[in-house]
C-alpha positions as CSV (number, residue, x, y, z in Angstrom):
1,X,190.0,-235.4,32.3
2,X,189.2,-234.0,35.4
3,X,186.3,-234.3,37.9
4,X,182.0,-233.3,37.1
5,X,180.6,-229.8,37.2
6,X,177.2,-229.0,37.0
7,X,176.2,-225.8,35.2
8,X,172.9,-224.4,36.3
9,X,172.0,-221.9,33.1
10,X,174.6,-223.4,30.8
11,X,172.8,-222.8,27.3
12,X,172.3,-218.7,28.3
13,X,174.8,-216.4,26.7
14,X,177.5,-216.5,29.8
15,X,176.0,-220.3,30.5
16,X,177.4,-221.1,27.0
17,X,181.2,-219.6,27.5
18,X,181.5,-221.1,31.2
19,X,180.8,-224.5,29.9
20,X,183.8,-224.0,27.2
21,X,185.9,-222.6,29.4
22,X,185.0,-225.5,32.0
23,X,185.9,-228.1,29.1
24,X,188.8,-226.5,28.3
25,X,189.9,-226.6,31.4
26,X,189.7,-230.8,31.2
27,X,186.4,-230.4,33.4
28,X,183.7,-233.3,33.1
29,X,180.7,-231.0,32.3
30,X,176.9,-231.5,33.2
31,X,174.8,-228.5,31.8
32,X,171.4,-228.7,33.6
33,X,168.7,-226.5,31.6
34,X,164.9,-226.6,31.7
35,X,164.5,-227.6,28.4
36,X,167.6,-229.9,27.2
37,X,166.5,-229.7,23.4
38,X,167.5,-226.7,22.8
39,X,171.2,-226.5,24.8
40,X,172.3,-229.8,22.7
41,X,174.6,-227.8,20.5
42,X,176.9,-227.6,23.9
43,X,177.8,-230.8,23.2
44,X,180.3,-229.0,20.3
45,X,182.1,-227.2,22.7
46,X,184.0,-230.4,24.5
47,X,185.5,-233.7,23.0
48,X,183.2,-236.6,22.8
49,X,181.2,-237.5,25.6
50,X,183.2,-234.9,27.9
51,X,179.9,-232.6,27.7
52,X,176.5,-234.2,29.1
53,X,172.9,-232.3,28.9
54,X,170.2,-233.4,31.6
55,X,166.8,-231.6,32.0
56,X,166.5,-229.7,35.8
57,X,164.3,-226.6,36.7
58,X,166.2,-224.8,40.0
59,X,162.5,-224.4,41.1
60,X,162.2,-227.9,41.3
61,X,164.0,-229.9,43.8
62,X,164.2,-233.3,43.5
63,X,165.3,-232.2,39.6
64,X,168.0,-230.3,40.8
65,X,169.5,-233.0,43.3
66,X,169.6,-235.4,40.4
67,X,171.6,-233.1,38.2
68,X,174.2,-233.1,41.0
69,X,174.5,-236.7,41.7
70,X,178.1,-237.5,41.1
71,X,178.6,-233.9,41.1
72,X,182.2,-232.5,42.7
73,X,181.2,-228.9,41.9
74,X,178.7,-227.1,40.3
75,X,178.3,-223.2,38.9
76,X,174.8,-221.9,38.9
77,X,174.4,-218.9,36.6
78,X,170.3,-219.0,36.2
79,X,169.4,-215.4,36.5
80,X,166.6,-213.5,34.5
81,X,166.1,-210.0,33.5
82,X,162.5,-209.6,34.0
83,X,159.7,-211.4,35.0
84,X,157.6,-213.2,32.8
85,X,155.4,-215.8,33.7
86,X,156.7,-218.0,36.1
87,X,160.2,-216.7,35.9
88,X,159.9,-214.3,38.9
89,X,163.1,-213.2,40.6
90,X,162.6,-214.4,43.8
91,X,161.9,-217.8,42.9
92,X,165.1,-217.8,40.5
93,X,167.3,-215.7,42.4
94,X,167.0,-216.4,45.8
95,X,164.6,-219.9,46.4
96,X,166.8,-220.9,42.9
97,X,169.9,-220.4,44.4
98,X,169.2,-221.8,47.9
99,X,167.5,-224.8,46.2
100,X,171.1,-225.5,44.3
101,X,173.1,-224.6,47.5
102,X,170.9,-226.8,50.2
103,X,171.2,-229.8,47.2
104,X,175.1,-229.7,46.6
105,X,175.7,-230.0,50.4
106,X,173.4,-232.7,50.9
107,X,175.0,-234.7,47.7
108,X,178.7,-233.5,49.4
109,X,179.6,-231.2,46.3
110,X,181.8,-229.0,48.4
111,X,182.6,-226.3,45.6
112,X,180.3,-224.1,43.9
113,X,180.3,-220.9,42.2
114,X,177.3,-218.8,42.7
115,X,177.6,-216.0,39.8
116,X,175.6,-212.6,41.3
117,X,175.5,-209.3,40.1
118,X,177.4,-206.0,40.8
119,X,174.5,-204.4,42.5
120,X,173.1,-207.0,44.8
121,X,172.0,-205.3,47.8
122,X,169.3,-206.4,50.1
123,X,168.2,-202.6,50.9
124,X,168.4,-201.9,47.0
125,X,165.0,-200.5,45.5
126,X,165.2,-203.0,42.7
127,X,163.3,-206.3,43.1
128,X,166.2,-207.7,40.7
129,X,169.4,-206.0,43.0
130,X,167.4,-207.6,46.2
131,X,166.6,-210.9,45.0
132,X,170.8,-211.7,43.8
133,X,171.4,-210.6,47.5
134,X,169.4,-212.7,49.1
135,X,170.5,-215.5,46.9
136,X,174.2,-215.0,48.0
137,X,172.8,-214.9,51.5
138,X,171.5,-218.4,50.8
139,X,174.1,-219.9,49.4
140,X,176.1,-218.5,51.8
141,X,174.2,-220.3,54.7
142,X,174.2,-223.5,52.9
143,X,177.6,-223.5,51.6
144,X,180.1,-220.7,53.1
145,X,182.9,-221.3,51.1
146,X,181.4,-221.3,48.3
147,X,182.3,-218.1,45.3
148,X,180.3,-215.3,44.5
149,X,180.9,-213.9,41.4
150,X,179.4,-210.4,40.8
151,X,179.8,-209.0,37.1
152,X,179.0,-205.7,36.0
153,X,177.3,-205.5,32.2
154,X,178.7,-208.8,30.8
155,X,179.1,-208.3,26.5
156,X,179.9,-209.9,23.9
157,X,178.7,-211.5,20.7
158,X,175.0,-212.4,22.2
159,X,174.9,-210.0,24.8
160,X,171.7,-207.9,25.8
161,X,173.0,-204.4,26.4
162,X,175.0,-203.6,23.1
163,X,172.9,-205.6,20.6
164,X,169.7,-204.0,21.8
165,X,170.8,-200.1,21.5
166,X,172.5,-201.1,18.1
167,X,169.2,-202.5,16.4
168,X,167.4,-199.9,18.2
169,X,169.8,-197.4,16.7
170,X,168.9,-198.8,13.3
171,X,165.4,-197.8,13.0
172,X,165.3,-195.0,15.6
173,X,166.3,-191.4,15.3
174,X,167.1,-191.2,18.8
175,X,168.8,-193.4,21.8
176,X,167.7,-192.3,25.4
177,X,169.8,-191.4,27.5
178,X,167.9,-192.4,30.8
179,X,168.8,-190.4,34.0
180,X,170.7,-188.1,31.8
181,X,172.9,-191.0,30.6
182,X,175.4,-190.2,34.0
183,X,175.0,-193.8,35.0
184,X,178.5,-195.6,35.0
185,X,179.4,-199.0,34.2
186,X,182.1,-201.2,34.0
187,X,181.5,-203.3,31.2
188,X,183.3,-207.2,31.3
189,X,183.8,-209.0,28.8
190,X,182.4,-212.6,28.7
191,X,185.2,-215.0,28.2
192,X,187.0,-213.2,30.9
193,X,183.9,-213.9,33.2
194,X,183.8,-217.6,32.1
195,X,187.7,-217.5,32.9
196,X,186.7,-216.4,36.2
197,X,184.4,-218.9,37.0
198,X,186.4,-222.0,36.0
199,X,189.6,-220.0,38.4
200,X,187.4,-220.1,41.1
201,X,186.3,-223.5,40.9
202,X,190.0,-224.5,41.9
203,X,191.4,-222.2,43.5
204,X,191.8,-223.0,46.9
205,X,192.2,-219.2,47.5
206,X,189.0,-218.4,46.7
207,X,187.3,-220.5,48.7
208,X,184.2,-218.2,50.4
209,X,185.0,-215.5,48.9
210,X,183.3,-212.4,46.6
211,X,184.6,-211.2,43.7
212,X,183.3,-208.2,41.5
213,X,184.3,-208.3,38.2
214,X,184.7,-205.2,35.4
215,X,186.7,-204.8,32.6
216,X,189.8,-202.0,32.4
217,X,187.2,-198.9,31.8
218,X,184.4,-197.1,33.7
219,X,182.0,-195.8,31.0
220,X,179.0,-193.5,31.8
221,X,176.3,-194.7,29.7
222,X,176.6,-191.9,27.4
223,X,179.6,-193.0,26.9
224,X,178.2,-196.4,26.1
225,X,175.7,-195.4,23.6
226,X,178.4,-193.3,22.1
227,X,180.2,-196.6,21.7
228,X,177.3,-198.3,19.8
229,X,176.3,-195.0,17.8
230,X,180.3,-195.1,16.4
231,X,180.5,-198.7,15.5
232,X,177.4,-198.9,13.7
233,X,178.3,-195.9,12.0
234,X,175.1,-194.2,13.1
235,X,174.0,-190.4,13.5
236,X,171.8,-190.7,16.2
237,X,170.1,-187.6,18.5
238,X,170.9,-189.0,22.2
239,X,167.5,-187.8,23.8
240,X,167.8,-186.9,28.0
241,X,165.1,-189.2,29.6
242,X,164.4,-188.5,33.5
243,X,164.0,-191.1,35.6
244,X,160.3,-190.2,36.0
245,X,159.6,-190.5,31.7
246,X,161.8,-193.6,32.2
247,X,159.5,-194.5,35.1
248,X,156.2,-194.3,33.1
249,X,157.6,-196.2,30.1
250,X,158.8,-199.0,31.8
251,X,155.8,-199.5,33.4
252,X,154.4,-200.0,29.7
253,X,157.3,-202.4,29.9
254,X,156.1,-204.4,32.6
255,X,152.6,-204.8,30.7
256,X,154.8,-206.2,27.9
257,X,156.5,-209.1,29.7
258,X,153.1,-210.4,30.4
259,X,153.8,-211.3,26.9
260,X,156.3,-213.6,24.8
261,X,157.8,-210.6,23.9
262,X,160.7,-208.9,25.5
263,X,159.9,-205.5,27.3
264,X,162.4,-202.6,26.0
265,X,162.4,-201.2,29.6
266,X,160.2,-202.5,32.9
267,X,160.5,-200.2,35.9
268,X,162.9,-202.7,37.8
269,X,165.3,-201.9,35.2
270,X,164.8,-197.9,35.8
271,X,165.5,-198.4,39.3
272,X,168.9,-200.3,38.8
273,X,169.8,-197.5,36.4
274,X,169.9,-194.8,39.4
275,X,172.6,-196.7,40.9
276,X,175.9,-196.8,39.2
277,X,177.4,-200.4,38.3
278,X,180.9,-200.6,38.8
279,X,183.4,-202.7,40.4
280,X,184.2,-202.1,44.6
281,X,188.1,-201.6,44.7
282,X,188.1,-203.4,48.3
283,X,186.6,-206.3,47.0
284,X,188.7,-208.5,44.7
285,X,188.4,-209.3,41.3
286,X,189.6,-210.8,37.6
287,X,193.4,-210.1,38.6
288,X,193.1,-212.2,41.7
289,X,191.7,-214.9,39.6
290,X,194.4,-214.6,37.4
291,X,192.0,-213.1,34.4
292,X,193.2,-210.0,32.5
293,X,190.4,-208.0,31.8
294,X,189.7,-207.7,27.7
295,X,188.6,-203.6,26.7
296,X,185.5,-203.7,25.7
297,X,186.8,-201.3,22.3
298,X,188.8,-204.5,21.3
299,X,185.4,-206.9,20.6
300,X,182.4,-204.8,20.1
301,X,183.3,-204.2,17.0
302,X,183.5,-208.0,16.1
303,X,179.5,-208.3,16.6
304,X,178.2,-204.9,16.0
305,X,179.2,-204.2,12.0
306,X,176.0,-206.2,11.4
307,X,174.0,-203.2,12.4
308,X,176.0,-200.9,10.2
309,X,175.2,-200.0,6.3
310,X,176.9,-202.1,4.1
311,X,177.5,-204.9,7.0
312,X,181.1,-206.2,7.4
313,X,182.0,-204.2,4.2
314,X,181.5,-201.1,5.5
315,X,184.9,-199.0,6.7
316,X,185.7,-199.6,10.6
317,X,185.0,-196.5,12.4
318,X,187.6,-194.6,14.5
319,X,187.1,-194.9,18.5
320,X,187.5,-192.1,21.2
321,X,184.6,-192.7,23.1
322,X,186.9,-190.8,26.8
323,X,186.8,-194.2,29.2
324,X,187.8,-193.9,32.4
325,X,190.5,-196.5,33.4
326,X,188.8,-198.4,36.3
């Protein structure tokens, strides 16, 4: 068994799949999470006592510079959608991040892996895009060879993207199709970004340096909710929304995350949407980490018959949805 990682956000959706692939791998794993109750079931995913859970908030300091003591590397992958409460994105994304990155060089972890966004710009109109940059920026300062990792829409069994158009397409006669649905997107699949992060973590050559990670197809988001509307086996009217509608509803949105319950669409999101989301060829990516990228046809289809009639009884449906190779 090989040395400790701590995982920052191991018990989210991508958290979950790094920490397999991590044990897999014959990592020691540490999985620091705000509230260690509910991320105990990680303890399934390694052989006995290979997997440990300890309670640290990325806010907090002192918590996060205990999670790393004994540490050799660490993966931080805390990240929200929207803000809610005291989840704000610059307190996760950037003070988060540099919290984690200013900690693992005073403890002399000399490895880490800062998992970003496609997107992250520091001159972006989204809060969200601006806050991942200036988290790299961080890390970078404390730690510059540490990995950034930047994935486009990340799916898969528990993801946010599919799951939400596909119930939405159960009880609605229409899917928007915000911005005219032109956006594109290069949808990776989550094992192959868990891959990715465990490659970087020792590989020598990828010490310092960015990776942007997408799957094999560019998809418009049409395209995408063309995708959902044929594996759930759904007729569907896909209603043009301009950016301004979109504009006004997520606002709505933003009133909802004051709440415990999830915002459909906050105007953050609306902004990222008029920026397409797709892998820079100059920058490297899964193939340089040795990951071949998974089409995101070939696992959809393994999580979305729930939202069809009749379940996993009913006929699969047939696919030509025109991707783009990427």
């Amino acid at each position: 068994m090989q040395d400790l990682v701590t995982v920052f956000g191991g018990s989210g959706f991508v958290g979950s799949q790094v920490v397999r692939a991590l044990a897999r791998a014959g990592h020691r794993v540490r999985v620091a999470v705000r509230q260690p109750a509910r991320a105990y079931d990680l303890l399934l995913l390694g052989d006995v006592g290979q997997i440990q859970v300890v309670q640290a908030n990325i806010r907090d300091k002192d918590s996060v510079a205990r999670a790393l003591d004994g540490a050799s590397a660490c993966v931080n992958l805390v990240g929200v959608l929207y803000e809610s409460g005291r989840q704000k994105f610059a307190s996760l994304h950037a003070e988060g991040a540099r919290n984690v990155a200013e900690a693992a060089k005073a403890a002399g972890v000399a490895r880490m892996v800062q998992v970003s966004a496609i997107g992250a710009d520091a001159g972006s109109p989204s809060v969200y895009a601006r806050t991942k940059a200036a988290g790299e920026a961080a890390v970078r300062e404390a730690l510059p060879q540490a990995v950034i990792l930047r994935p486009s829409i990340v799916f898969g069994p528990e993801d946010d993207f599919f799951n939400r158009f596909a119930a939405m397409a159960v009880l609605s006669p229409a899917l928007p199709l915000i911005g005219g649905g032109k956006t594109k997107f290069q949808p990776v699949f989550v094992g192959d970004v868990a891959r990715a992060v465990a490659a970087a973590l020792v590989n020598p050559a990828s010490a310092g340096q960015t990776y942007e990670l997408g799957g094999p197809a560019i998809l418009t988001f049409r395209q995408l909710l063309e995708l959902v509307l044929s594996e759930t086996q759904r007729r569907r009217f896909l209603l043009p929304l301009p950016f301004g509608v979109a504009s006004l509803i997520g606002q709505v949105g933003n009133l909802v995350a004051l709440t415990p319950i999830a915002p459909p669409l906050t105007t953050d999101q609306v902004a990222q949407l008029k920026v397409d989301n797709v892998a820079n060829p100059a920058l490297p990516g899964l193939a340089e980490l040795g990951v071949e990228a998974t089409a995101v046809e070939s696992v959809v289809g393994s999580y979305l018959y729930r939202y069809r009639k009749g379940g996993q009884f009913a006929e699969p449906p047939e696919l030509d949805i025109g991707a783009t190779p990427a």
